[in-house]
C-alpha positions in Angstrom: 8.8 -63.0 361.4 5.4 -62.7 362.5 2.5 -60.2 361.1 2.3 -59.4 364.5 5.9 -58.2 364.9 5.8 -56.8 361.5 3.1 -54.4 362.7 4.3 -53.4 365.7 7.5 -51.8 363.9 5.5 -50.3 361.8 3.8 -48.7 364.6 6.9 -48.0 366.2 8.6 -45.9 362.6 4.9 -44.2 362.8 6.0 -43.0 366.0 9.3 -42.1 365.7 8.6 -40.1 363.0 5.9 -38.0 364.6 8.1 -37.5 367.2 10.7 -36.2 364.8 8.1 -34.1 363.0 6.4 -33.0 366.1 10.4 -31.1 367.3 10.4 -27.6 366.2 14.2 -27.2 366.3 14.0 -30.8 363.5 11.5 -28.8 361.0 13.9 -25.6 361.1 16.6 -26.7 358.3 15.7 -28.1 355.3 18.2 -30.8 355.2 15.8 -32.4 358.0 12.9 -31.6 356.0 14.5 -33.9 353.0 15.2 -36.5 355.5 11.9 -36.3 356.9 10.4 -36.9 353.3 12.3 -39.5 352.9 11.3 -41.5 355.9 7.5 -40.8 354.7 8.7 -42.4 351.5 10.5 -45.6 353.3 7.1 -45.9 355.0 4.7 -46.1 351.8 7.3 -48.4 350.2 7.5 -51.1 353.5 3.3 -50.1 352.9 3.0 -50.5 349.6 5.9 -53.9 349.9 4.6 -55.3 353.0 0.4 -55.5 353.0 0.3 -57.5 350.2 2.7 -60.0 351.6 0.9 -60.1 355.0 -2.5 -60.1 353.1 -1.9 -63.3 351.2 -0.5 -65.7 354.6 -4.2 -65.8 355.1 -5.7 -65.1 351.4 -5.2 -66.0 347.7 -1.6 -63.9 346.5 -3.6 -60.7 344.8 -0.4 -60.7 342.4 -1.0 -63.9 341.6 -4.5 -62.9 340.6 -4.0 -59.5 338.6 -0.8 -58.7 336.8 -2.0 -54.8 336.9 -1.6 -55.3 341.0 1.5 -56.3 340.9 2.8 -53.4 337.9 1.2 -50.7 340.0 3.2 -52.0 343.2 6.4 -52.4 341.5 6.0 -48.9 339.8 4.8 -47.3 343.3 8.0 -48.4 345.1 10.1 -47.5 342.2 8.9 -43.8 341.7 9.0 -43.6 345.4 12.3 -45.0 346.3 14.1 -42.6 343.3 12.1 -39.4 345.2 14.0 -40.7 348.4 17.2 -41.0 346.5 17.0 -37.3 345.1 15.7 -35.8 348.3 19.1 -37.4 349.6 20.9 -35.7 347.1 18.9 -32.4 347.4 20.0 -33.0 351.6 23.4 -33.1 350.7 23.8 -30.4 347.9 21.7 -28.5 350.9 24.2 -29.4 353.3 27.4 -28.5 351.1 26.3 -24.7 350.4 25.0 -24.3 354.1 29.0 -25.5 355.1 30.6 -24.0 352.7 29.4 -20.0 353.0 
């Protein structure tokens, strides 16, 4: 895959989710508000996983270079990626007392 393609769908999920946040009836319920947090959290993680990759096609590997780099980016994705796994718990714990009163 291409950089080229690579940013161009991540021009198109900056989109889609401004579109999504931009919908007054999708900011209403929380459980949407969870799954918007989460998409925010997806994007920093493709961010935070993806410009580095793209950044060394055409330049020395930065991780390659400083061992710190490459601890921050693996602990940046891993603090991020559990806040999207409990906001999809906190989305479905919302979802299950909404139902169920």
């Amino acid at each position: 895959m291409t950089s080229s393609v690579l940013y161009l769908s991540y021009i198109q999920q900056v989109f889609t989710r401004y579109a999504d946040f931009c919908q007054s009836q999708q900011r209403k319920n929380s459980c949407s508000l969870y799954l918007l947090f989460m998409a925010m959290c997806n994007l920093i993680c493709l961010d935070v996983g993806i410009i580095p990759i793209l950044y060394s096609l055409d330049h020395i590997d930065i991780y390659g270079q400083f061992v710190i780099a490459y601890q921050i980016q693996f602990y940046i994705r891993h603090a991020l990626f559990q806040m999207m796994r409990t906001c999809k718990v906190l989305g479905c714990i919302d979802r299950y007392t909404v139902c169920s009163i």
